[in-house]
PDB file as gemmi writes it, atoms N, CA and C in Angstrom:
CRYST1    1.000    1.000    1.000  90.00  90.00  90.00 P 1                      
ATOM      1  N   UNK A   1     126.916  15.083 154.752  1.00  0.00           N  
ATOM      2  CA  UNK A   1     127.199  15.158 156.169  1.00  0.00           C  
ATOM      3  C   UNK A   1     126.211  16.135 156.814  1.00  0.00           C  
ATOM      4  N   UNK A   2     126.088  15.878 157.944  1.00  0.00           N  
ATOM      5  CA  UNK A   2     124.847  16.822 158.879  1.00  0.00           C  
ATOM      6  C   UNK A   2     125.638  17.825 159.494  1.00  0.00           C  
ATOM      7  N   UNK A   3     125.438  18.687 160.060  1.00  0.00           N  
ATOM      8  CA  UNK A   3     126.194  20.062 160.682  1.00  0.00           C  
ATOM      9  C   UNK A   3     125.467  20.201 161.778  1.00  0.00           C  
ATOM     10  N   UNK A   4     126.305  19.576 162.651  1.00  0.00           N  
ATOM     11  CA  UNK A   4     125.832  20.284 164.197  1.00  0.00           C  
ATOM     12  C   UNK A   4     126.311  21.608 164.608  1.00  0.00           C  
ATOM     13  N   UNK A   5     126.039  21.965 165.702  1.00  0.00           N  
ATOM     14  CA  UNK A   5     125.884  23.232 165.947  1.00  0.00           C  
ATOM     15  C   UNK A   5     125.941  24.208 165.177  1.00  0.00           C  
ATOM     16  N   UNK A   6     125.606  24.381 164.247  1.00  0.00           N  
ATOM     17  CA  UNK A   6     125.585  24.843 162.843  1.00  0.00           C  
ATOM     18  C   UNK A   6     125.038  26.627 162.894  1.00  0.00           C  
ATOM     19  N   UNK A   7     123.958  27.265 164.089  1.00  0.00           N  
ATOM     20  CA  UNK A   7     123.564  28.098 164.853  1.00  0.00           C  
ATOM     21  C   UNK A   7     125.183  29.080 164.984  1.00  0.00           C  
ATOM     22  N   UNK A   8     126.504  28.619 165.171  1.00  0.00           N  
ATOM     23  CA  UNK A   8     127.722  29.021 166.011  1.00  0.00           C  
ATOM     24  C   UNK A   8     128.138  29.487 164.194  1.00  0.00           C  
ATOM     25  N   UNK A   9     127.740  29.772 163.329  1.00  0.00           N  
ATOM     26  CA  UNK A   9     128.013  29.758 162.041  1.00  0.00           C  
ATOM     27  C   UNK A   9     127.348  30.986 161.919  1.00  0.00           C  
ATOM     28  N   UNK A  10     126.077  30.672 162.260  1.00  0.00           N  
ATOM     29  CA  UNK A  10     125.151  31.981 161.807  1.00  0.00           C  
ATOM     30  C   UNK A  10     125.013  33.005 162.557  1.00  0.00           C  
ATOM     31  N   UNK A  11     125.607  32.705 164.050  1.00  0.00           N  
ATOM     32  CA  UNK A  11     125.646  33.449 164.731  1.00  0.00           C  
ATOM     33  C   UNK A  11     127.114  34.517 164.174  1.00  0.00           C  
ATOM     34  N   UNK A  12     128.422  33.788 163.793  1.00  0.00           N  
ATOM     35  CA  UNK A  12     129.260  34.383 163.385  1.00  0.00           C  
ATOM     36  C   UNK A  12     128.974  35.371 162.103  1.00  0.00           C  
ATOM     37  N   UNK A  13     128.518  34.564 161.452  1.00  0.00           N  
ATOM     38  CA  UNK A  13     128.252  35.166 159.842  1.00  0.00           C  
ATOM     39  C   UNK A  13     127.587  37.052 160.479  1.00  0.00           C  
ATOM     40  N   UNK A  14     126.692  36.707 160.984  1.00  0.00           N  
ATOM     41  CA  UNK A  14     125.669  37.903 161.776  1.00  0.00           C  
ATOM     42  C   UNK A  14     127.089  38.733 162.503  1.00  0.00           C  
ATOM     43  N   UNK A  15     127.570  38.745 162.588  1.00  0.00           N  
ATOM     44  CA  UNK A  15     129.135  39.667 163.254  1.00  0.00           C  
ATOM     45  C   UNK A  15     129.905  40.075 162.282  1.00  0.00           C  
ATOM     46  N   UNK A  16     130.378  39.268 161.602  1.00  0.00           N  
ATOM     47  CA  UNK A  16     131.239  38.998 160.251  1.00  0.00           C  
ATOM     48  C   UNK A  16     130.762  39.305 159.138  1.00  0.00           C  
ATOM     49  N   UNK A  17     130.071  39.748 158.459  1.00  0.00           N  
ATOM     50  CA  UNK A  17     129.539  39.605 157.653  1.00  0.00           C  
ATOM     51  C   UNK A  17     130.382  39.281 155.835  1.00  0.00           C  
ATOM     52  N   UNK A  18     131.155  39.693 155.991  1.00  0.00           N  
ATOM     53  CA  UNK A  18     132.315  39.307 155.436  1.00  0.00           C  
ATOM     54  C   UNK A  18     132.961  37.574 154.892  1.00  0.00           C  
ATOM     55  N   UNK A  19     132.700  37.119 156.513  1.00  0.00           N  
ATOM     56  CA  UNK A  19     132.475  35.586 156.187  1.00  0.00           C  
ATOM     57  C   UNK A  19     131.174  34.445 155.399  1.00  0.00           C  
ATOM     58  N   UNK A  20     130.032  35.626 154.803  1.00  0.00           N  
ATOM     59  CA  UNK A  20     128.880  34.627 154.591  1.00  0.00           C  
ATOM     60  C   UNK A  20     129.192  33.942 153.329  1.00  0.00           C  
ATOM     61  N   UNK A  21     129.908  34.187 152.508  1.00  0.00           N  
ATOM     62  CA  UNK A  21     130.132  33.577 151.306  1.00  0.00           C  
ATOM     63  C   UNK A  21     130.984  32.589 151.358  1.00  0.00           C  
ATOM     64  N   UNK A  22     131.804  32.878 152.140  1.00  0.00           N  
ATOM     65  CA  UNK A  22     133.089  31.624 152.696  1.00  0.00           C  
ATOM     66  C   UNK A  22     131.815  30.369 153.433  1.00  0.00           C  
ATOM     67  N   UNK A  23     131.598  31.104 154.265  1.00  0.00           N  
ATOM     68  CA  UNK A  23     130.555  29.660 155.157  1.00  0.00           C  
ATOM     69  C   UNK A  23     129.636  29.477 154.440  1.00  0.00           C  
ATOM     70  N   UNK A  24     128.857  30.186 153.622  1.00  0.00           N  
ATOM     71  CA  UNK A  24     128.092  29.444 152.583  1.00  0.00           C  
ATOM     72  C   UNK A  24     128.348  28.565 151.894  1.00  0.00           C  
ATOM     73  N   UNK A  25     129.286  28.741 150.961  1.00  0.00           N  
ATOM     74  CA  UNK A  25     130.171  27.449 150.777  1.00  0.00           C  
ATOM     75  C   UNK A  25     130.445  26.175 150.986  1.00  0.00           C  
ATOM     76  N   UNK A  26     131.002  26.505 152.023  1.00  0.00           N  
ATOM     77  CA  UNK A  26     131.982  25.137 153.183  1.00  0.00           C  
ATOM     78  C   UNK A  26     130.306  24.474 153.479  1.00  0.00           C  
ATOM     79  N   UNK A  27     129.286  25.348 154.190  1.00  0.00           N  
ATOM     80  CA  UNK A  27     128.364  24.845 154.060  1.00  0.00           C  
ATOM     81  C   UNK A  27     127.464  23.334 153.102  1.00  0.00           C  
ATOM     82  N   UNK A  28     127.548  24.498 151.875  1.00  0.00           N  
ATOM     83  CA  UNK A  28     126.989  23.782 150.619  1.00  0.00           C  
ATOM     84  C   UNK A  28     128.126  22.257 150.605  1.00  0.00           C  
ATOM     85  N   UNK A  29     129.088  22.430 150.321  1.00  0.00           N  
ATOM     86  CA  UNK A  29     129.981  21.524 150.186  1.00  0.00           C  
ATOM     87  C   UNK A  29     129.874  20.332 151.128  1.00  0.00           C  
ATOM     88  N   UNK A  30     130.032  20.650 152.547  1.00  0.00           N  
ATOM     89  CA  UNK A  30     130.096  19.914 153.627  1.00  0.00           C  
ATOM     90  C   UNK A  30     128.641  19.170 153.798  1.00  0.00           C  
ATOM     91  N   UNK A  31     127.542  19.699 153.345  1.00  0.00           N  
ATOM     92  CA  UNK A  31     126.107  18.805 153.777  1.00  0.00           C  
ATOM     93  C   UNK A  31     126.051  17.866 151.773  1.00  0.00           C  
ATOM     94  N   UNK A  32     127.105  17.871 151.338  1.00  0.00           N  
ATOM     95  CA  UNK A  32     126.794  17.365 150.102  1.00  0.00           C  
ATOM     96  C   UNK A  32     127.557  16.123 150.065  1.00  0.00           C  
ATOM     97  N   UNK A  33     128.947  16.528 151.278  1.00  0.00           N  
ATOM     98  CA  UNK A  33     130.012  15.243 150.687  1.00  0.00           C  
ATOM     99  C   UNK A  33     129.264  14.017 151.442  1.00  0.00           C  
ATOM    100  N   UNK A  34     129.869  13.219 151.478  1.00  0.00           N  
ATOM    101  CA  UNK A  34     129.763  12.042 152.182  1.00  0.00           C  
ATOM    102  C   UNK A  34     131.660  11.116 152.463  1.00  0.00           C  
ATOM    103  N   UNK A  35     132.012  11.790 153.699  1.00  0.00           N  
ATOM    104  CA  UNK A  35     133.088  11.654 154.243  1.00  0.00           C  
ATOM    105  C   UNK A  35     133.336  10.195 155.074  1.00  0.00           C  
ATOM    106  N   UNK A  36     134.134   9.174 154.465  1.00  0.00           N  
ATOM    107  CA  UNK A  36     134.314   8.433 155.482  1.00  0.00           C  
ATOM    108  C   UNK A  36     135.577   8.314 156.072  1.00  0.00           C  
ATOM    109  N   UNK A  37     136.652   9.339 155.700  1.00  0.00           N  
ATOM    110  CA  UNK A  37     138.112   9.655 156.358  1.00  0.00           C  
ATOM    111  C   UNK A  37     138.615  10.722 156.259  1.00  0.00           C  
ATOM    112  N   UNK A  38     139.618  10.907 156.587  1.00  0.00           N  
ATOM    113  CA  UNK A  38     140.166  12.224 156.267  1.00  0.00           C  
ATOM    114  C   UNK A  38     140.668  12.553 154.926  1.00  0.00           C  
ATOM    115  N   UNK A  39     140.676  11.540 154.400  1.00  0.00           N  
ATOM    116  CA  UNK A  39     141.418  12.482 152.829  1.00  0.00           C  
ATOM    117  C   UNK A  39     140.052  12.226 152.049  1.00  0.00           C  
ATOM    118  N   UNK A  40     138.659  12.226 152.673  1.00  0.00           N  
ATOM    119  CA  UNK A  40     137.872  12.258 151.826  1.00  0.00           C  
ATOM    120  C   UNK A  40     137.593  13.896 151.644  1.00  0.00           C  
ATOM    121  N   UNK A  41     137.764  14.519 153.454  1.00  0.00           N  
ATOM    122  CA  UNK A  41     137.872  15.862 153.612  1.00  0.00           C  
ATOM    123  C   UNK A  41     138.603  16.504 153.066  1.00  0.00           C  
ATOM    124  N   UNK A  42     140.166  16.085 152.582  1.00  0.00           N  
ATOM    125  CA  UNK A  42     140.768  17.083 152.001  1.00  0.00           C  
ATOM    126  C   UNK A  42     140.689  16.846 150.476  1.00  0.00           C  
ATOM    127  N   UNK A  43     140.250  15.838 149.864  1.00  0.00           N  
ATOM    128  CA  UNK A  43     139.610  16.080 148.249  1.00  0.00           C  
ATOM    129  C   UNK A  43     138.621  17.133 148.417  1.00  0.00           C  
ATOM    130  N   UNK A  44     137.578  17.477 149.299  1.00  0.00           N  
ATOM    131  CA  UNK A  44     136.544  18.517 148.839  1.00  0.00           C  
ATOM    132  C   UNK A  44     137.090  19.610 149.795  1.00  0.00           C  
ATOM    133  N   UNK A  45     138.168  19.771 150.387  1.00  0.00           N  
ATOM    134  CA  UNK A  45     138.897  21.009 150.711  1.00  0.00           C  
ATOM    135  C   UNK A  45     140.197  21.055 150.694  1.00  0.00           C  
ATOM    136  N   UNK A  46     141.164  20.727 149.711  1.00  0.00           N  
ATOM    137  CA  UNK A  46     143.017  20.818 149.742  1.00  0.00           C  
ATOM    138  C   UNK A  46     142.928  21.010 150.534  1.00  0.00           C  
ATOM    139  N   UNK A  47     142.683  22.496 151.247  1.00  0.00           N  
ATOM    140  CA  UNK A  47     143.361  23.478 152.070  1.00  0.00           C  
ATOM    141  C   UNK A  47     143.363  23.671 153.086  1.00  0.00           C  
ATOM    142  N   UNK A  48     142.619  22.251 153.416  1.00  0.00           N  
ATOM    143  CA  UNK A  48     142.037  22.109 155.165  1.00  0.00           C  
ATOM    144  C   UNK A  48     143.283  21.413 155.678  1.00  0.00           C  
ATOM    145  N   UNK A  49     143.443  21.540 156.784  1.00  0.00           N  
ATOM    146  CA  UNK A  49     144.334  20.775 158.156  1.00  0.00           C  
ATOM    147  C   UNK A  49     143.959  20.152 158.542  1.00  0.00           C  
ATOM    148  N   UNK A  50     144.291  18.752 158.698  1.00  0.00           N  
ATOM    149  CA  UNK A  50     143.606  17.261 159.391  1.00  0.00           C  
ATOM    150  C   UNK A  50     144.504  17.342 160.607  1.00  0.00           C  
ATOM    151  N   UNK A  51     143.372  17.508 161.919  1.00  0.00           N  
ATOM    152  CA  UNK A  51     143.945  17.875 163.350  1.00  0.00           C  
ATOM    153  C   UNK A  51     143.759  16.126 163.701  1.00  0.00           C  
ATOM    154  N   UNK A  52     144.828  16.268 164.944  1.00  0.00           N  
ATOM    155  CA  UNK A  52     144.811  14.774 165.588  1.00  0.00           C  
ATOM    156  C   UNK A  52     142.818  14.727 166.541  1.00  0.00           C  
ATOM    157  N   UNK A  53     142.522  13.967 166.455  1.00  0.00           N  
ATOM    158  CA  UNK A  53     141.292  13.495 167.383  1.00  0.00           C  
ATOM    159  C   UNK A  53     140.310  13.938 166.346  1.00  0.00           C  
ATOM    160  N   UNK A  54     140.474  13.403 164.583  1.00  0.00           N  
ATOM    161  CA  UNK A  54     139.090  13.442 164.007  1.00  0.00           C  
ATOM    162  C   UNK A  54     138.720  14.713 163.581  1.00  0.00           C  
ATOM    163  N   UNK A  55     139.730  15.925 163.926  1.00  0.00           N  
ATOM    164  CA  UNK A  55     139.194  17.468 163.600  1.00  0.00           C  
ATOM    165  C   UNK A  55     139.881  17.996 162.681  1.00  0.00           C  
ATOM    166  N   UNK A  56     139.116  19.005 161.994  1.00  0.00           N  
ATOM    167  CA  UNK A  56     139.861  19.484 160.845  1.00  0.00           C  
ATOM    168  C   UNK A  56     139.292  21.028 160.423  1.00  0.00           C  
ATOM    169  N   UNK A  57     140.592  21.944 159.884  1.00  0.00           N  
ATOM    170  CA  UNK A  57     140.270  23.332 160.475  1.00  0.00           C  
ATOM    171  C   UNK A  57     140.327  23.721 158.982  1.00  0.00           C  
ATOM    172  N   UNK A  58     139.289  24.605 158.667  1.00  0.00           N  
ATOM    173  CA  UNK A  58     139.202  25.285 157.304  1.00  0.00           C  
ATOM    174  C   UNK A  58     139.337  26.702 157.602  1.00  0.00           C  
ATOM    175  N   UNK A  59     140.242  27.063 156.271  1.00  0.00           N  
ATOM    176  CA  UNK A  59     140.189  28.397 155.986  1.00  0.00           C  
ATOM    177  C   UNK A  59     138.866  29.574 155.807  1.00  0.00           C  
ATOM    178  N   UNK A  60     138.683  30.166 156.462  1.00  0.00           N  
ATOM    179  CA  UNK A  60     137.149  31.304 155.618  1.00  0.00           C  
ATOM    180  C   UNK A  60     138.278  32.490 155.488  1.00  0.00           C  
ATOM    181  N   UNK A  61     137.471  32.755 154.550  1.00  0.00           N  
ATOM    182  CA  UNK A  61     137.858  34.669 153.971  1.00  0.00           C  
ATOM    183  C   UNK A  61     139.213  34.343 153.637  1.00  0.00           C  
ATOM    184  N   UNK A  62     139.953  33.811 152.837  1.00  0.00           N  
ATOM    185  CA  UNK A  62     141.593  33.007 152.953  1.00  0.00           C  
ATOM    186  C   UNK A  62     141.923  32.524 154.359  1.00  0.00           C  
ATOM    187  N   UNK A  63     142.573  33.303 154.916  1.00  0.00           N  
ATOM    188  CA  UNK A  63     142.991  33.340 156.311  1.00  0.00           C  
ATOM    189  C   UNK A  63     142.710  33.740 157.312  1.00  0.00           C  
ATOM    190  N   UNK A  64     141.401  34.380 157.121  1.00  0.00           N  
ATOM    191  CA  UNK A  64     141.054  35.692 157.732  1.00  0.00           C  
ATOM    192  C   UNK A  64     141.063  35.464 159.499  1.00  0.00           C  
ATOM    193  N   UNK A  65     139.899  33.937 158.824  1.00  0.00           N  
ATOM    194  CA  UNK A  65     138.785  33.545 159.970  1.00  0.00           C  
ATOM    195  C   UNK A  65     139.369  31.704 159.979  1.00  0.00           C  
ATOM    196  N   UNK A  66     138.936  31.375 160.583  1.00  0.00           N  
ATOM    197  CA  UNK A  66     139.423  30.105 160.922  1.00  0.00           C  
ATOM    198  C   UNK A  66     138.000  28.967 161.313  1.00  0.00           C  
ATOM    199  N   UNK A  67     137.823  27.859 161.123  1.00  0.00           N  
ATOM    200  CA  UNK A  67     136.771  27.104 161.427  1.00  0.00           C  
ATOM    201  C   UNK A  67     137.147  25.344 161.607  1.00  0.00           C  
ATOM    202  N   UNK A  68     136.893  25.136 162.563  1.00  0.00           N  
ATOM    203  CA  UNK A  68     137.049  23.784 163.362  1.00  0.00           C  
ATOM    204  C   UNK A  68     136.169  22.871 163.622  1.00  0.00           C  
ATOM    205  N   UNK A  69     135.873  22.121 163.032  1.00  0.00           N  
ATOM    206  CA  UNK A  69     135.053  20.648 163.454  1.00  0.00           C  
ATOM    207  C   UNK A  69     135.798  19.565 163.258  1.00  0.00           C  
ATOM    208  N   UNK A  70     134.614  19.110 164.526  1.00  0.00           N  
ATOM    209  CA  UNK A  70     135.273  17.217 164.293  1.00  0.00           C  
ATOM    210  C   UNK A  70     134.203  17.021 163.755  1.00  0.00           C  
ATOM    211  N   UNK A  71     135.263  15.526 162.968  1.00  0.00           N  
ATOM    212  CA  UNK A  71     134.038  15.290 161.880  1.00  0.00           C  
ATOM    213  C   UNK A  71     133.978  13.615 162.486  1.00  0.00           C  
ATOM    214  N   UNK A  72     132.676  13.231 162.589  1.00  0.00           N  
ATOM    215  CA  UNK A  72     132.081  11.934 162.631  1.00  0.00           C  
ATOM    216  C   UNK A  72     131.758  11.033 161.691  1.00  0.00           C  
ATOM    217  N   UNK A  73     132.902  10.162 161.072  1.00  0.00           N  
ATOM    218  CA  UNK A  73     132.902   9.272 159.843  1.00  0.00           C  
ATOM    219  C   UNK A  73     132.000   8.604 160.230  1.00  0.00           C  
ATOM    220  N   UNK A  74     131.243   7.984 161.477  1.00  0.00           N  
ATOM    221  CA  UNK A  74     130.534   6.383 161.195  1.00  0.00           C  
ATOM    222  C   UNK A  74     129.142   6.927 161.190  1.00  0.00           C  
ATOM    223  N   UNK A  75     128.843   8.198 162.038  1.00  0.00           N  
ATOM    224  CA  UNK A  75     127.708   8.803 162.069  1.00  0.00           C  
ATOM    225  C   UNK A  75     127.510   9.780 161.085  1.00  0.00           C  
ATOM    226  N   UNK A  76     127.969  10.066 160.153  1.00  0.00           N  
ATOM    227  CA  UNK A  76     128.066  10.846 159.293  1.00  0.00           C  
ATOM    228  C   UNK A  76     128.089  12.701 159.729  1.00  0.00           C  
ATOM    229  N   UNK A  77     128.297  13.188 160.472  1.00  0.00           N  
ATOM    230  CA  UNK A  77     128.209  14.509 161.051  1.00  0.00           C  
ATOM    231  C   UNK A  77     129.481  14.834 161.081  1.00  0.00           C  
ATOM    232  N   UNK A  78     129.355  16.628 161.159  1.00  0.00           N  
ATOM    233  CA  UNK A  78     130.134  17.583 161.835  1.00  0.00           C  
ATOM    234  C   UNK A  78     129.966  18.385 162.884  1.00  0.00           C  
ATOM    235  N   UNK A  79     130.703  18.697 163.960  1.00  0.00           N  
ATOM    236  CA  UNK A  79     130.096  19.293 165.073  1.00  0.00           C  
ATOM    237  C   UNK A  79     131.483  20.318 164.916  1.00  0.00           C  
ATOM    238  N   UNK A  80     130.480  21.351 164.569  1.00  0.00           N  
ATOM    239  CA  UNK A  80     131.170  22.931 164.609  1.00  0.00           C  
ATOM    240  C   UNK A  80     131.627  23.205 166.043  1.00  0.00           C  
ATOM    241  N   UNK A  81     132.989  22.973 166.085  1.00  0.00           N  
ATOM    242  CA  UNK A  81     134.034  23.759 167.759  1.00  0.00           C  
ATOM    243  C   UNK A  81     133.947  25.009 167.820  1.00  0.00           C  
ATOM    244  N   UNK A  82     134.609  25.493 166.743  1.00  0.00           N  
ATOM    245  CA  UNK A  82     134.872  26.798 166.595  1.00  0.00           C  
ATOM    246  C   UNK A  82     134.840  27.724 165.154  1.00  0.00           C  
ATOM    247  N   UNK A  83     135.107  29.162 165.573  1.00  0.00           N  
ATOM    248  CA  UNK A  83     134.579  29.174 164.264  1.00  0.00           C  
ATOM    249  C   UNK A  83     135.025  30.921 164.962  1.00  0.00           C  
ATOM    250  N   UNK A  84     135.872  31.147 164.443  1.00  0.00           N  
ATOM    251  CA  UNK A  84     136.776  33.014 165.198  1.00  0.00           C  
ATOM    252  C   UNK A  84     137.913  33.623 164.128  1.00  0.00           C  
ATOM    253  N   UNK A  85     138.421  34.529 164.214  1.00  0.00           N  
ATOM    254  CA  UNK A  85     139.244  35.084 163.875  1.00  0.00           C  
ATOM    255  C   UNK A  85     140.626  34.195 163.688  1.00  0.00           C  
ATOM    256  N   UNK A  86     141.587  35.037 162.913  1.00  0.00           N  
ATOM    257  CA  UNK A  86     142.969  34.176 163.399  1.00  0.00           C  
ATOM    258  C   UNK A  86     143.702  34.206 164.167  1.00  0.00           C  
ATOM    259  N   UNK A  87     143.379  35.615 164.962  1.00  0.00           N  
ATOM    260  CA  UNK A  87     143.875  35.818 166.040  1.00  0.00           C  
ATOM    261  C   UNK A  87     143.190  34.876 167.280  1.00  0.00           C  
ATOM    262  N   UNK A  88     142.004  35.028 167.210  1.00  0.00           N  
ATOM    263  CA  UNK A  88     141.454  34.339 168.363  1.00  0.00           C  
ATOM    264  C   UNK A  88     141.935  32.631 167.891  1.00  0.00           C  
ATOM    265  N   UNK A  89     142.071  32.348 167.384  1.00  0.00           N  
ATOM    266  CA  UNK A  89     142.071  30.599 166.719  1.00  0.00           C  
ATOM    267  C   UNK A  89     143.314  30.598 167.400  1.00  0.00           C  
ATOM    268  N   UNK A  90     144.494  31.366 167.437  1.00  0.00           N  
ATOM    269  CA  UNK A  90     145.673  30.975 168.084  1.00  0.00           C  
ATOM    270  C   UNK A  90     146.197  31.321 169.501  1.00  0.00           C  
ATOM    271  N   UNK A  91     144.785  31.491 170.266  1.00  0.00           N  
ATOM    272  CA  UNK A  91     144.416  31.098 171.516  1.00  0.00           C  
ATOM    273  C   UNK A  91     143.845  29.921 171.810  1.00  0.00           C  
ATOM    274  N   UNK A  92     143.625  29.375 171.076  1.00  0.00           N  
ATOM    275  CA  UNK A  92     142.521  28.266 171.467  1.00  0.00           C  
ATOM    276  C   UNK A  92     143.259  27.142 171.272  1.00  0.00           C  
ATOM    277  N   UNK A  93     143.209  26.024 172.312  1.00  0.00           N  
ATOM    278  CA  UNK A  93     144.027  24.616 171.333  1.00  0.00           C  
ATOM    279  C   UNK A  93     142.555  23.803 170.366  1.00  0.00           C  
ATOM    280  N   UNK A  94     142.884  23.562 169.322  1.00  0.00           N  
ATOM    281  CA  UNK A  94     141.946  23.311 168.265  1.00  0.00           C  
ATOM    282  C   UNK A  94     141.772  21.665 168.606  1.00  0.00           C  
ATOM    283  N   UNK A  95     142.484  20.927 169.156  1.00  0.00           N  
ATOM    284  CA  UNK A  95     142.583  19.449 169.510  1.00  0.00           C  
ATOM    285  C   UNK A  95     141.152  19.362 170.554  1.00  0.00           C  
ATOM    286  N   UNK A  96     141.111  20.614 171.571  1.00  0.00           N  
ATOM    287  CA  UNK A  96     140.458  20.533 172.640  1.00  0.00           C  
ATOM    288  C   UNK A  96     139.015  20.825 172.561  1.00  0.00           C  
ATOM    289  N   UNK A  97     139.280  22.432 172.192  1.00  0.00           N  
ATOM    290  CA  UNK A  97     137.866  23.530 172.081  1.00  0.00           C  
ATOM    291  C   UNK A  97     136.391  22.383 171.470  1.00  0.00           C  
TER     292      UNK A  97                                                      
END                                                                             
């Protein structure tokens, strides 16, 4: 899969620093799978949440940090929404952002 806005990652990581091993990861993982539904996403992440409208929110740092993309089965991509704290994540509606 391709990673759009992918910049909103590194920009975090650069704040966080804490999170680079988590998004390294999800990273590595995510430009390797080849996703054409949602439970293709949760074989290469259990622990992810399949949001209504195609999006799906992964854990970084356990719980720490929170990360949101929709993912594009026919085009093969992810477009990074969000990507914050857990506090900030439960400001945000994750359907929308």
């Amino acid at each position: 899969m391709d990673i759009v806005n992918e910049r909103k990652l590194t920009v975090f990581v650069k704040k966080h620093s804490d999170a680079g091993k988590s998004v390294a990861v999800w990273k590595a993982v995510t430009e390797r799978a080849i996703w054409r539904n949602s439970q293709d996403v949760l074989e290469s992440f259990p622990k992810a949440k399949i949001i209504k409208g195609k999006r799906a929110r992964f854990k970084i740092v356990g719980n720490k940090y929170r990360l949101v993309v929709e993912v594009n089965f026919d085009l093969a991509f992810v477009d990074v929404r969000f990507i914050g704290t857990h506090a900030a994540y439960d400001g945000i509606d994750a359907q929308t952002v």
